[in-house]
Structures are given as structure tokens and as C-alpha cells.
KOLROMI-148754 format. One record per residue: x, y, z of N, C-alpha, C in turn. Coordinates in steps of 0.001 Angstrom, whole numbers, plus 500000, padded with zeros to 6 digits. Layout:
XYZXYZXYZ...
***
This chain:
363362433430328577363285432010328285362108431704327382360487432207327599359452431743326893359962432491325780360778433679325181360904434057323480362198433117323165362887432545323943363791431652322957362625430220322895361978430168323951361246428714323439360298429210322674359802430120321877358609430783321366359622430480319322360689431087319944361771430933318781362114429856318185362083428954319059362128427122318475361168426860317952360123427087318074358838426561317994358878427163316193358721428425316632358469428902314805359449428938314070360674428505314539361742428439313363362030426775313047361346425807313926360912425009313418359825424333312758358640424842312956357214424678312424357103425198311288357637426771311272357696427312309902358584426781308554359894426178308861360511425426308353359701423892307943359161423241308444358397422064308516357523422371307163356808423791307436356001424190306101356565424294304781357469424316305235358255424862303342359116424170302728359587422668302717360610422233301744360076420844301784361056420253300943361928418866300283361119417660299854361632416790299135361600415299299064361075414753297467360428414104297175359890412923295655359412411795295814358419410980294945357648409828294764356610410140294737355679409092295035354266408822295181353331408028295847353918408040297280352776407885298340352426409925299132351388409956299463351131411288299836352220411880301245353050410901301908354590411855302629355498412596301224355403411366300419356539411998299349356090413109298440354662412956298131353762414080297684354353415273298167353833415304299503354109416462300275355185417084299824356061416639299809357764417095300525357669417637299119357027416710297808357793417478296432356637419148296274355679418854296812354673420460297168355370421464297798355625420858299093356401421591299843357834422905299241358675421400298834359556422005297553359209422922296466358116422950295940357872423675294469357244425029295503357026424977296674356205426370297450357875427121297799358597426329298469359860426961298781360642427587297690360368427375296476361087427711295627360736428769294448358972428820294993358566429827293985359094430968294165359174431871292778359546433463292905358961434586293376357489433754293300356479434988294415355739434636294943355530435220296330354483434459297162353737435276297926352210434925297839351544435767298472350869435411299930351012435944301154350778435534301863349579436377303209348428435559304074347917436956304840347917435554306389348076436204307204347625435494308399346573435941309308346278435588309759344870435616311131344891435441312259344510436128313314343917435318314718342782435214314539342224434524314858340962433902315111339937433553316056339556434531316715338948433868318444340015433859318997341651434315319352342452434308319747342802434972320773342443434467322236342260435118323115343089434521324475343467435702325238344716435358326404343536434709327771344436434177328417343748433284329286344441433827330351343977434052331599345492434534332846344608433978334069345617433580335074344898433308336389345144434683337071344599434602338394344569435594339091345706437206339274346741436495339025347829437154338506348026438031337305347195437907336353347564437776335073345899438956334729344892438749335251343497438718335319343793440485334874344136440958334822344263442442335334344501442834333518345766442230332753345867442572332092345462441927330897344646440965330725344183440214329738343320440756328881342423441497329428341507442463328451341977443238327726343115443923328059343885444773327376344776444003326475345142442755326516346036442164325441344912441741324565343647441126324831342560440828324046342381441757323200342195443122323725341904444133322659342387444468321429344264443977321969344951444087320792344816443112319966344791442041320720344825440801319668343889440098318478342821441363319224341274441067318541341427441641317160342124442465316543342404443281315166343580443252314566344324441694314913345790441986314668345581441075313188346081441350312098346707440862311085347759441042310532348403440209309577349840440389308841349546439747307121349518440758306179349585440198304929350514440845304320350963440003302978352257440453302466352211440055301510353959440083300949354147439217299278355941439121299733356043438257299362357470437810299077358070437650297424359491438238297244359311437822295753361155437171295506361439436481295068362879436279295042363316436011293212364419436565293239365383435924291304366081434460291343366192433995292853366826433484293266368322433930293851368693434958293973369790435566294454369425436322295836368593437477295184368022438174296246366471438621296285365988438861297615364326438790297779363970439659298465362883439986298050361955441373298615360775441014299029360645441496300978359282441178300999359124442553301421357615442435301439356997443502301673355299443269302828355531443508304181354650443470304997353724444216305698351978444159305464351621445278305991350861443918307454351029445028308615350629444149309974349476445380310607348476445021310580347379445488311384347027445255312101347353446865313001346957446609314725345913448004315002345649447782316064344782448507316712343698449730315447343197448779314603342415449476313531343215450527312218344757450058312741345992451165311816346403449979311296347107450149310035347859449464309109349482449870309396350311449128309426351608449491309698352560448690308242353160449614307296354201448806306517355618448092306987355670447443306133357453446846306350357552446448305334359024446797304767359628446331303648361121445648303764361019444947302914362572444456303398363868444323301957364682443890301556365595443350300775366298442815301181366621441608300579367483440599301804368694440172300439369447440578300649371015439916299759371451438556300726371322437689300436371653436274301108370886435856302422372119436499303543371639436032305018371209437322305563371405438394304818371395440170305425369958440968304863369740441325306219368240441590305793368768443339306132367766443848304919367770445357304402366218446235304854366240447135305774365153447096306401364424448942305373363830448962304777363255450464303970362564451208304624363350452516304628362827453835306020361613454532304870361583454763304022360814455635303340359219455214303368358926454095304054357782453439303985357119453415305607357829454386306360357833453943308080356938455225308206356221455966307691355446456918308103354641456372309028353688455708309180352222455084309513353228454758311437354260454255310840354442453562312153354864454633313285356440455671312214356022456801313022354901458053313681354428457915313111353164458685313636352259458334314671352512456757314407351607456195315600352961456305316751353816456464316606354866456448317959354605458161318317354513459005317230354105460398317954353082460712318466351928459993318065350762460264318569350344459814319810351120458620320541351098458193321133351864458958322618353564459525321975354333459971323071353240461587323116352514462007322392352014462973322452350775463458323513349854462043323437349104461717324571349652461622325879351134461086326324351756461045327687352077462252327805352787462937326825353134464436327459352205465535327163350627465809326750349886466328326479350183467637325259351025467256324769351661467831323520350298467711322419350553468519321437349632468543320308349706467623319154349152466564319175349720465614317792350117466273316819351298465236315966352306466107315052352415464276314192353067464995312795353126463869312009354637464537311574355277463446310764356383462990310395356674463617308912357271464438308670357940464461307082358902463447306907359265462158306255359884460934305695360898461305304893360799462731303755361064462952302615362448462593303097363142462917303727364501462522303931365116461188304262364094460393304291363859458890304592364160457915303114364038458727302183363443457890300666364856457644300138364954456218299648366111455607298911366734454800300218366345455474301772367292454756302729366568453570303609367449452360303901367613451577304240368696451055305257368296450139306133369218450104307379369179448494307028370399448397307734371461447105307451370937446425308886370218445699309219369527445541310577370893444504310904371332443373310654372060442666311073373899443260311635373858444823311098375337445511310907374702446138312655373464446312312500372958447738314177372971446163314980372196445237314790372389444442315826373739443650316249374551443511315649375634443086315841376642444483316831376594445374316190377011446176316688376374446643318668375281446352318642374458446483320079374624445253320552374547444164320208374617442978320783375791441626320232377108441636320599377868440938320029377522439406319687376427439029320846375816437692320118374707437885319384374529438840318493373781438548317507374380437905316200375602437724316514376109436771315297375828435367314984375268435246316524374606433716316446373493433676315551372769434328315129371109434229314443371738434171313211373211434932312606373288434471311611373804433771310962374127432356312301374637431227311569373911430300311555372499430368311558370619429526311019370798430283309748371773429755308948371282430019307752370483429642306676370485429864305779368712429079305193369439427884304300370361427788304379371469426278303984370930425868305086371575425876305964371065424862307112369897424632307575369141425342307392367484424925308107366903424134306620367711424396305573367028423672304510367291422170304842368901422215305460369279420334305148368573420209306710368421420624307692367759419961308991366067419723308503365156420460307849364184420496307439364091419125306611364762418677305723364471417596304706364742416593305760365739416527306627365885415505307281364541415198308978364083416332309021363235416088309570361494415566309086361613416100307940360674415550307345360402414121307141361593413451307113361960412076306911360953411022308236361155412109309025360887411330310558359450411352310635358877412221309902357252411980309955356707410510309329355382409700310261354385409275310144353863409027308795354086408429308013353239408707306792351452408627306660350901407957308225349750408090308415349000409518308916349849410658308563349683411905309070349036412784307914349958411885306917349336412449305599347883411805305116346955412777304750346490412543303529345964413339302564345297412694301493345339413754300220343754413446299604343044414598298943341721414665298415342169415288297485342147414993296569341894415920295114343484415848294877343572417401294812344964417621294346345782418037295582345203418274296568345579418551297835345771417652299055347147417766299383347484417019300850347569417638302117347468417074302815347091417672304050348018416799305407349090417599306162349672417240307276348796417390308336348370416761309229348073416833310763348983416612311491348988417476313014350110416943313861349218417612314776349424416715316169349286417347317597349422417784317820349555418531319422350631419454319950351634418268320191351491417283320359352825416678320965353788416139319811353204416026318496353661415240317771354792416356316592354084418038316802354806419387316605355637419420317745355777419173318392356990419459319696358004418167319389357751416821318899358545416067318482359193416776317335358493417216316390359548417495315180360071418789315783360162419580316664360233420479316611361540419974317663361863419237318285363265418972318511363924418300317736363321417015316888363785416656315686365100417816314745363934419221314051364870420218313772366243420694314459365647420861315729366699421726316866367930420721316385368019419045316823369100418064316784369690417943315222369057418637314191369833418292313184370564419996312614370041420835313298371096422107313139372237421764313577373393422573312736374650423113312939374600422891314386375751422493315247375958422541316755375949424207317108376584424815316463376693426496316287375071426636316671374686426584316273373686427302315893372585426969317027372547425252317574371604424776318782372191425576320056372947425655320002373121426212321412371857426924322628371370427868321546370923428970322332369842428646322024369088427831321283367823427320320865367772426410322235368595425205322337368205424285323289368442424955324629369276426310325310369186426467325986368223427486326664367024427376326115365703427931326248365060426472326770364584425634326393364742424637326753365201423664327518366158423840328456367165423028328861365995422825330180366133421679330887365562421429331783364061421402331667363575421228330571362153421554330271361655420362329364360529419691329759359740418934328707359014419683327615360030419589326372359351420289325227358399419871324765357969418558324716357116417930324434355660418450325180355856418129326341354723418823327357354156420207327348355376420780327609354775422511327275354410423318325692354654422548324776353964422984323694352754422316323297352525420916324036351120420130323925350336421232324834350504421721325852349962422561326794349057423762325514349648424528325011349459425391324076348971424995323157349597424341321843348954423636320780348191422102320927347231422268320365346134421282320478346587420430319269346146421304317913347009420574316422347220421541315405348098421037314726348456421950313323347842421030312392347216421833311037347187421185310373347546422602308781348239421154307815349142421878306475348457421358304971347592422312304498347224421823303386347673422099302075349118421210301308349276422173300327348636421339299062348420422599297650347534421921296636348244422584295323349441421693294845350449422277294077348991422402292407348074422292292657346974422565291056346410423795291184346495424213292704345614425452292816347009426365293520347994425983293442349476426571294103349187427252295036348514426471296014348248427624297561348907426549299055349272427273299853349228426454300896348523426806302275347623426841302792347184426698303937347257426359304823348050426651306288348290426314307601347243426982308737346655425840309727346080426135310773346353425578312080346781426625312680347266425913314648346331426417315322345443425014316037344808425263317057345339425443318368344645426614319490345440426340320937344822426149322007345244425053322879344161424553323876342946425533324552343514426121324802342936426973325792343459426766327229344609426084327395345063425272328624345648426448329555345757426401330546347081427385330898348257426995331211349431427320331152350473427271331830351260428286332096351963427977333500352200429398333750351799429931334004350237430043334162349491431126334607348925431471333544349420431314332300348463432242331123348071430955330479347046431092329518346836430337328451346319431034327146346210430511325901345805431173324477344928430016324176343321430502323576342401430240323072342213430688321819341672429612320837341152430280319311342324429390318913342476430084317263343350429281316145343888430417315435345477430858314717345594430732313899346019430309312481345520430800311411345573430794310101346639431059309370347453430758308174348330431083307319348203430928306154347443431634305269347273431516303923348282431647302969349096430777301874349673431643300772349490431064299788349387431832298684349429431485297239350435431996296337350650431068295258352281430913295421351907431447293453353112431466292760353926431179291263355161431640291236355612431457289801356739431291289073356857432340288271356261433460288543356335434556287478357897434941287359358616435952286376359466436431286078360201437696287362360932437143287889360634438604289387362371439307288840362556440007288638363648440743289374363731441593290476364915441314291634365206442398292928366141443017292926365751444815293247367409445426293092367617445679294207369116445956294614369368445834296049369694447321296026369505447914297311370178449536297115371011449907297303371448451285296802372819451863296339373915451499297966374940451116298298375656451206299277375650452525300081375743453484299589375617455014300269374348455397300454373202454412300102371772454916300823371612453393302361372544452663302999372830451831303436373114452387304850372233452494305832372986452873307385373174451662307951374605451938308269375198450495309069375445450707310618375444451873311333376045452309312155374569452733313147374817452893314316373269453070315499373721454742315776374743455327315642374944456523315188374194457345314343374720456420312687374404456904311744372274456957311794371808456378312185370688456068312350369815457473313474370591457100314684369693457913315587370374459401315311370859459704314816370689461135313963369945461456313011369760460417311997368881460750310957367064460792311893366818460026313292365805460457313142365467460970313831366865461547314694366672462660315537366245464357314783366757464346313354366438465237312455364968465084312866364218464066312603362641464042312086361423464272313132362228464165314265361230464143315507361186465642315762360151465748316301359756467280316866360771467637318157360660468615318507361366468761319739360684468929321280360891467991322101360474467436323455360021466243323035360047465299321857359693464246321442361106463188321613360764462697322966362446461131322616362613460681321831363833459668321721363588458577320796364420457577321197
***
């Protein structure tokens, strides 16, 4: 239940950040910033925790230091690039003092996941099963990895027949629920210095738009969003957590800046302290994306856990 309500939250907030609208009071500002960020061809982006630290009552007390630890070195920076057809991002996420890649290619709604770049991550999965079974650390040859790519939406569909639901939030639709939620904002939320405007919102006033979104998706598509939710004051339990967001975009210096503060409150037993950050800086450069060959394409959870059953050592799972 808390990752489908964890799921509302950022597939509406994150949406909130990126599109629509025209004129010239600083709401309409926004929306046309907003717009020229959603639409650039490349975007550069890094995020942060910040003082971001787990809170647990007595229950909880045991393992908090150990989630602190992780959380204390976690980052995610990247680049996104699109032709407007199709888009390539590319993500490095740092944890525990290691850098981990991800790459992606996305043809429409289908995201293309690149094996030739997964060294770092495998190794940290061997080094790791290597310590439980007192085995001798061992690293990964990839070479057989390069050109290939997995069809993530073909393996999840295939393992989970409702994963067809995720892919009817398509980015048509979160675009027209997004403009229309934007509509519903405050125009005293906005304001602007220089060339830059700036959204504030509460926690309560992000949990309003953030059902706002949910009610203007596809009926398809709310289902499983609101039923994370169901019986629950959304309003309440994300004020619990978020204190405020605030969105600064500055279409002269083409960057946008997002910061969520979190109470420090608990609920549930846990709570999150600190803030984070979302930096990106944006243009219009010239991008082309190529998509890869169909026969370097694993569609199948077959075709997959053979190829990396090849790569693993032997007494090593997978």
C-alpha cells in the first residue's frame, strides 16, 4: 500500500514539474516555463538527499542506522535527450560510495533497458553474494552483454499480467491531467524575481494537487492509484511527511530547481527528516536517438536468465 501511495505522490508531483499553459501574470508564466522545460531535447539533471534521515519508534529503532547509512551517500545524476520521437536517458545513482549506471531508450511508451553498461552493478551483486558464501570475489566479463538490451515492459508483462496497467499512464495522458491540474493552482503561490518563478506548496496543498491529478487520469488508469489510497486521508498523510515543495523555474538561465522539505513527523512509526533537491538544466540542441537492432532486443525472462546465467560464476544464484 505505502509504494502505490509513494507512486501517486511522484507521478503526480513530478508531472506538476514539467508542463503547460500562456500569458502574463506569473501562474501563466509558469505553465509557459514549465512547457519550454518539457519539451526541451536535452536535459540535464542531478538530485540529492540532504540531512535525509529515517526516523523509527521503538519498533523501527533497530534498523534506522542502517537505512541512514545508506541514505547518507545516495545520489542520482543523469541526462535525458529526445528528437521528439524517441529518448535516451542515461543514469548514474550513487550508493554506498559505488557509482551504479543505467541507460535506457524509450520508443514511445516502451522503455529499452542497456546490458552492456551493468558491470558496476553486477559486481556489486557478486561481491556481495560472495561475502554470504565466503567465496573469493570475482568480477563479471559483459563482453557478451554489448549491443543488448531488454524490453522491460515485454519481461514485466509477461511475469505480471497487470503490468499492462502502468502502460496505460501514458505521457498523453499525464500531459492533459497535468495542464488541467495546473489550472487549479492559487495564483498567490506564485512568484517571480528576475527571470525566475517560483511555486510554493505545503504538504497539504501537494496532496491537494496530487488528487487533483489522480481525478483527471483516464478511469483505466486511476484505479490502482486510488486504490492505495482508498480509505485514507491523502491530504493528511502526505502533510505528515512533506512540510513544502518549492519549484523554481528560470526559462533565461534554462534551469529548473525543485526542493521538498520533510517534517520530521512520524507516521506509522517511521518518519523522514532533511530535504530533497532536483536540479536540471535544460536546451534545444540538435539530438538524434537510435533505437536498437530488433535481434539485439530480449523480450522473453527465458531469453534473459540464460544469458546471465552464462556470466555468473558457478555456486553464484541468480
Amino acid at each position: 500500500m505505502k509504494n502505490k501511495l509513494l507512486t501517486a505522490v511522484v507521478i503526480g508531483g513530478v508531472g506538476i514539474i514539467a508542463l503547460s499553459g500562456c500569458a502574463k501574470d506569473n501562474k501563466t508564466e509558469f505553465f509557459k516555463y514549465s512547457q519550454e522545460l518539457s519539451k526541451a531535447s536535452y536535459q540535464k539533471f542531478d538530485m540529492n538527499l540532504n540531512h535525509v534521515e529515517v526516523k523509527g519508534d521503538s519498533k523501527y529503532q533497530l534498523y534506522a542506522p542502517m537505512i541512514n547509512g545508506y541514505l547518507s551517500g545516495v545520489k542520482l545524476s543523469g541526462d535525458s535527450s529526445t528528437d521528439g520521437k524517441n529518448k535516451a536517458v542515461n543514469t548514474t545513482i550513487t550508493l554506498l560510495g559505488q557509482e551504479f549506471p543505467l541507460a535506457f531508450l524509450i520508443k514511445g511508451e516502451t522503455p529499452y533497458l542497456k546490458l552492456d553498461n551493468m558491470g558496476p552493478i553486477l559486481n556489486f551483486y557478486l561481491n556481495m553474494a560472495s561475502q554470504s558464501t565466503g567465496m573469493p570475489a570475482q568480477t563479471v566479463d559483459t563482453t557478451s552483454l554489448k549491443n543488448k538490451y531488454v524490453d522491460v515492459l515485454a519481461i514485466a508483462e509477461e511475469n505480471n499480467k497487470k503490468a499492462t496497467e502502468v502502460k496505460s499512464v501514458t505521457s498523453e495522458d499525464s500531459q492533459k491531467a497535468v495542464e488541467k491540474t495546473l489550472k487549479s493552482m492559487d495564483k498567490a503561490n506564485f512568484k517571480k524575481d528576475g527571470s525566475a518563478i517560483t511555486l510554493t506548496l505545503s504538504g497539504k496543498e501537494l496532496a491537494k494537487l496530487v488528487e487533483t491529478y489522480m481525478d483527471e487520469l483516464p478511469k483505466s488508469s486511476q484505479d490502482s492509484l486510488k486504490s492505495a489510497t482508498k480509505d485514507k486521508d491523502l491530504e493528511a498523510e502526505i502533510a505528515k511527511v512533506i512540510k513544502s515543495t518549492t519549484i523554481t523555474l528560470d526559462n533565461k538561465k534554462k534551469t529548473a530547481n525543485t526542493k521538498m522539505n520533510f517534517t520530521g513527523d512520524k507516521t506509522n512509526g517511521i518518519g523522514l527528516s532533511g530535504y530533497v533537491t532536483y536540479d536540471v538544466s535544460y536546451d534545444n540542441k540538435k539530438v538524434t536517438v537510435s533505437l536498437p537492432k530488433d535481434e539485439n532486443i530480449i523480450k522473453s525472462s527465458n531469453e534473459l536468465s540464460n544469458l546471465f546465467s552464462k556470466l555468473m560464476p558457478t555456486g553464484i544464484a541468480q
